[in-house]
C-alpha positions in Angstrom: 0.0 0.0 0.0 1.5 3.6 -0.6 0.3 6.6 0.6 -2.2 8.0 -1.8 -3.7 4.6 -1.1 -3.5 4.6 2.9 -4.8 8.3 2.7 -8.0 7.3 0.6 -9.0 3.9 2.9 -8.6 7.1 5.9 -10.9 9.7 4.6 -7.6 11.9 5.0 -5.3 14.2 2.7 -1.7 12.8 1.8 -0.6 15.7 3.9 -2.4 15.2 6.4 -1.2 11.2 6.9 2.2 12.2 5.9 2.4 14.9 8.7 0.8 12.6 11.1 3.6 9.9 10.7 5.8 12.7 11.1 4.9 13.3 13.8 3.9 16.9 13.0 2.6 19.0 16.4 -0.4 20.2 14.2 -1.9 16.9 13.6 -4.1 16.7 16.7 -3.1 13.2 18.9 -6.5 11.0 17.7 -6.0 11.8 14.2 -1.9 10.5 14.6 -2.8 7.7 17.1 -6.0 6.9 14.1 -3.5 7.1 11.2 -0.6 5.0 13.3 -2.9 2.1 13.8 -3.7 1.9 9.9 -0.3 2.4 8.6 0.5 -0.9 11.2 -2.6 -2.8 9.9 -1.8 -2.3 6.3 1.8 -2.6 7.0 2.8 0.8 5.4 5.7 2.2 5.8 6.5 5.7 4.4 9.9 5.6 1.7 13.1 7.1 3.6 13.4 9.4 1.0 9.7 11.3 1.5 10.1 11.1 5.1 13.4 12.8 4.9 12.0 15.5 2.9 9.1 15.9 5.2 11.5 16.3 7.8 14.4 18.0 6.0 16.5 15.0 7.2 18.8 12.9 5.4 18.1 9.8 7.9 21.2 8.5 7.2 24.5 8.5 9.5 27.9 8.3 7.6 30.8 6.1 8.7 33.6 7.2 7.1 36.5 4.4 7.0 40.7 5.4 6.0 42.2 2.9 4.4 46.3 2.5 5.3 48.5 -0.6 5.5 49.3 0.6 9.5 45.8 1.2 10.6 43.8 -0.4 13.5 40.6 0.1 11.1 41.9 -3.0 9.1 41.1 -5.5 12.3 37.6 -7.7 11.8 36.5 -6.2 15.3 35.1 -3.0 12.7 32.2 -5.6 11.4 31.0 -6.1 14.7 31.0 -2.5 16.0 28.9 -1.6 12.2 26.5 -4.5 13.6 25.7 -2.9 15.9 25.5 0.4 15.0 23.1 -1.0 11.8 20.7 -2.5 14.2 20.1 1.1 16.1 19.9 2.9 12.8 17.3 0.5 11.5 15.3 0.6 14.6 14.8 4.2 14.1 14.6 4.4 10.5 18.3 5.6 9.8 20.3 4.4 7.0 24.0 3.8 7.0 26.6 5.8 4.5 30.0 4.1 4.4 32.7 5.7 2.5 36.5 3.7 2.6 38.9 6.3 1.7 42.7 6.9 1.1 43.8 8.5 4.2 44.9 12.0 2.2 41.3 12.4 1.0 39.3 11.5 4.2 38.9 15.9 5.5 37.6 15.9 1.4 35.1 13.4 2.2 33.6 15.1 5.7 33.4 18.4 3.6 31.5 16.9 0.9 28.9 15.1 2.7 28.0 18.3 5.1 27.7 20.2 1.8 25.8 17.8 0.3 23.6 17.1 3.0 24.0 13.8 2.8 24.1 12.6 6.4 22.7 13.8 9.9 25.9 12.9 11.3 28.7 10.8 11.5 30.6 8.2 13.7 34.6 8.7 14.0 36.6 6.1 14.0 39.9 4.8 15.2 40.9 8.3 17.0 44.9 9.2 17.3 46.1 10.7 20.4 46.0 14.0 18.8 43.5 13.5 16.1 42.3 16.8 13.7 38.8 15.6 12.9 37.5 16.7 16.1 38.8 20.1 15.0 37.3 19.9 11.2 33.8 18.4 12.6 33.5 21.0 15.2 34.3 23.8 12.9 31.2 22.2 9.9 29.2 21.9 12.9 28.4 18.6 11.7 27.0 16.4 14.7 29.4 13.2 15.4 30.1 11.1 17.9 33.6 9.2 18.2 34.2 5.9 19.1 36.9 6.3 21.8 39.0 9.1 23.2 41.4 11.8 21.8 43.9 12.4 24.4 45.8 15.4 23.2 42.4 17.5 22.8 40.7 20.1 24.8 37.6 20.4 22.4 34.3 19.2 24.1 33.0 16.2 21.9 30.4 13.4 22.7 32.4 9.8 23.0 31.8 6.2 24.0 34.8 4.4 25.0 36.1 1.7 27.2 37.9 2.4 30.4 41.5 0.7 28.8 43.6 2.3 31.2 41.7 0.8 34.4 40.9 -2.5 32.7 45.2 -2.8 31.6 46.2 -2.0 34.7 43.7 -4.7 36.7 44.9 -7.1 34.6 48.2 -6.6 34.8 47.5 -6.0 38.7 46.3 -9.8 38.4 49.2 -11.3 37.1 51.4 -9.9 39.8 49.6 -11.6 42.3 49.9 -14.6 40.8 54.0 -14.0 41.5 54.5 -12.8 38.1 57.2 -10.3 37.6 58.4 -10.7 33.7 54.8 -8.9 32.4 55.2 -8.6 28.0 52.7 -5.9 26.6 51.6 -7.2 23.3 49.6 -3.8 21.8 48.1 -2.3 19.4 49.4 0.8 17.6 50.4 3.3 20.6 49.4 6.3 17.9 45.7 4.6 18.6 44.2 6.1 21.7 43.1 2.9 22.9 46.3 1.3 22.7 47.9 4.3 24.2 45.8 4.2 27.6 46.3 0.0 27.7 50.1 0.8 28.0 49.6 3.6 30.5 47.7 1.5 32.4 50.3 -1.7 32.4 52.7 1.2 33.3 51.0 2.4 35.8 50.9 -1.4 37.6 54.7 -1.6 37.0 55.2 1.3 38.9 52.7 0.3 41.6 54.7 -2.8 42.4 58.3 -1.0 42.1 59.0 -2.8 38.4 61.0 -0.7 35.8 59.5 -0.7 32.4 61.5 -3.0 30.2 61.7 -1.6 26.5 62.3 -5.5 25.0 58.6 -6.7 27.0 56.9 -4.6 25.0 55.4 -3.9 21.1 53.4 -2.2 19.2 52.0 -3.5 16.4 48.8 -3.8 14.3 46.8 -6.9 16.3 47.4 -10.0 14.3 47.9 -13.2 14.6 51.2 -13.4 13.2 52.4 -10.1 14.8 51.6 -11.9 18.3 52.9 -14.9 17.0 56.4 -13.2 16.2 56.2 -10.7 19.3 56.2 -13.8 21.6 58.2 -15.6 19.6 61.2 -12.9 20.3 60.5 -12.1 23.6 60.3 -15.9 24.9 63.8 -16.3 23.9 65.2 -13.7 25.6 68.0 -14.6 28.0 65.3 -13.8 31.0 61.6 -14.5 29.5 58.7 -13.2 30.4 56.2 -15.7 32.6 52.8 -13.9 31.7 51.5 -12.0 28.2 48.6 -9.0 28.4 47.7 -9.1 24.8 45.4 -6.1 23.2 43.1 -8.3 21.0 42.1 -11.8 21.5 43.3 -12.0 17.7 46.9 -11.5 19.0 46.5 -13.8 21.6 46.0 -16.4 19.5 49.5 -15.5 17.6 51.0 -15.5 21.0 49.7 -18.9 22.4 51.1 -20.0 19.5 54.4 -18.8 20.1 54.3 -20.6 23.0 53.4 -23.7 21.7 56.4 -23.7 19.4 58.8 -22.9 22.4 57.6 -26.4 24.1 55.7 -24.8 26.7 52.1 -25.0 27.8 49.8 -22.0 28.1 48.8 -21.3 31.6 50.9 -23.6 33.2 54.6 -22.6 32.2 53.4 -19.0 30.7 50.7 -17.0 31.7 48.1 -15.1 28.9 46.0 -12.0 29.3 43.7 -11.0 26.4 41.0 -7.8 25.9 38.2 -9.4 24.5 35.9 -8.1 22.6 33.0 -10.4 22.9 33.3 -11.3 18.5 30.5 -12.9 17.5 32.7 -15.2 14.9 35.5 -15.4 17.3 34.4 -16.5 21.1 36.7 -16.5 23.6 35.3 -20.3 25.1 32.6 -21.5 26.2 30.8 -21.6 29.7 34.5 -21.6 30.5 36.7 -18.8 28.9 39.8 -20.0 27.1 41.7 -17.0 27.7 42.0 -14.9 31.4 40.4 -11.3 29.9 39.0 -8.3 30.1 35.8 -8.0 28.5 33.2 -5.5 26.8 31.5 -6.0 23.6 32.1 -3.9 20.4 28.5 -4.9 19.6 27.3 -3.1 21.9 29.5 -0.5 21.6 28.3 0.2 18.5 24.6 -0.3 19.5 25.0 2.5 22.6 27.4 4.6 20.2 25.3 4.8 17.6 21.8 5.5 20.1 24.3 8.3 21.4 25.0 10.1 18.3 20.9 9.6 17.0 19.8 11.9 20.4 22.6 14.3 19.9 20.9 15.0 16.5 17.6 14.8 17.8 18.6 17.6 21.0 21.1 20.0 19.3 21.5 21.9 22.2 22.6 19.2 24.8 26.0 19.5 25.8 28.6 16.5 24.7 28.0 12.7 25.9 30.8 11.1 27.8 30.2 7.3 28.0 33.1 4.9 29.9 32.1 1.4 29.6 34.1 -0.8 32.2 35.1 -4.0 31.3 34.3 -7.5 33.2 37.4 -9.4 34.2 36.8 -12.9 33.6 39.7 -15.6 34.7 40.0 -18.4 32.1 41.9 -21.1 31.7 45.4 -19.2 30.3 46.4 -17.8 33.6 48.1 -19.8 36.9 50.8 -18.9 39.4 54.4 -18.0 38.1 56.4 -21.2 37.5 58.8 -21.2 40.8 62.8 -21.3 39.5 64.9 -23.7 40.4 
């Protein structure tokens, strides 16, 4: 049924149902609750298009992806996040825009869709420590929300992002008292805001429990399994080894069990593994019983919350930014036990 045909079986104008699904304050509340319970029982549902020009909407919410052989964007956790995201946006009759761009050309992008009109806002994604999109946004006073933090920027913005730095240094916390004192840090790359506050936060433990920070315990590295494979790999033959592993990504973890493997020992037992999971929904960590000691919090759900976050920002122009910190749940699996005593 379209609308000149849902207007006619009403008695109504095409304006006058239009306006009522619109949610328009002149339609009087019988007539919209009247023309509601029609559009359900005939199943209508108005063309995005006509309801954004009713409303002078795009209904759409860009996603804007750079493209670079040394980018965290590149990791599979991205499809889950957009899952997400997609499910909030359909719910409330958004559409999604994703553009993948060469790095150089991504400002070019931002500028075209705000003068195009193309989007109501857009999610940022993968933010640097000191990250100039927050800047260009702000300036074309386009409405976006980013998906983490920018460190090195005194702009107010409206953010979702997990609490790395507490849940890195709890975890590393954990492995010291399990007698651990050889901690490796297998990141992400420490230009990524994320992966910047994990290390601060493993840091911060060392220096809690009197530790220096050892250079050769620690990379940086885009999270793959072969990266953690060849981290581990390195750092188990050192002269003096490290007992215990906090891995970014459960996709490095993998790569570093791995390592282990090849080295003759046994995960858990001999060498200890830590892992930031992010709940995949093609890559679980276990069953009822985790395989991997980690720190938790979904990146569906991320995206979900993220992209509800950005939707009532557009909807409420004149709220002041949204700060969200998601804590993570520390669950203890089965790659974590009590440093091996020496001889």
């Amino acid at each position: 049924m379209n609308l000149k045909e849902l207007s006619k079986n009403l008695g109504l104008s095409q304006t006058t149902v239009s306006r009522a699904l619109n949610g328009y304050p002149e339609v009087s509340a019988a007539t919209r609750h009247r023309v509601e319970r029609a559009a359900k029982e005939f199943n209508y549902h108005p063309s995005t298009r006509a309801k954004g020009l009713a409303t002078g909407r795009a209904l759409a919410i860009g996603h804007v992806i750079p493209v670079s052989t040394k980018h965290e964007m590149v990791n599979p956790v991205f499809g889950d996040f957009i899952a997400g995201a997609g499910e909030t946006y359909a719910r409330n009759g958004f559409e999604m825009i994703l553009s993948i761009v060469d790095d150089l050309n991504e400002e070019q992008i931002y500028r075209s869709l705000k003068s195009r009109r193309a989007v109501d806002g857009v999610i940022v994604h993968g933010p640097r420590i000191d990250d100039p999109r927050i800047a260009l946004l702000t300036s074309l006073e386009l409405p976006f929300a980013v998906h983490g933090q920018v460190t090195h920027c005194d702009l107010p913005y409206t953010f979702l992002d997990v609490n790395n730095h507490e849940a890195f240094e709890q975890a590393t916390d954990y492995l010291f008292d399990l007698g651990h004192r050889r901690i490796a840090l297998v990141n992400g790359l420490e230009n990524m805001d994320f992966a910047h506050r994990r290390r601060c936060g493993y840091e911060a433990s060392l220096r809690s429990h009197g530790i220096p920070i050892d250079t050769a315990l620690m990379c940086s590295n885009e999270m793959t399994e072969i990266i953690g494979y060849e981290a581990a790999y390195k750092q188990l033959a050192l002269p003096n080894p490290p007992t215990a592993f906090l891995c970014a990504s459960l996709i490095s973890a993998l790569g570093v069990r791995r390592a282990i493997e090849d080295h003759g020992l046994t995960m858990g037992k001999d060498v200890s593994v830590i892992t930031h999971d992010d709940v995949l929904s093609y890559l679980q960590n276990g069953g009822d019983t985790p395989i991997f000691t980690a720190t938790r919090s979904s990146v569906r759900t991320a995206g979900r919350r993220l992209a509800e976050v950005l939707l009532n920002t557009i909807e409420h122009t004149t709220k002041p930014p949204q700060r969200v910190i998601l804590e993570c749940e520390f669950v203890v699996g089965q790659s974590t036990g009590p440093a091996p005593r020496k001889d």
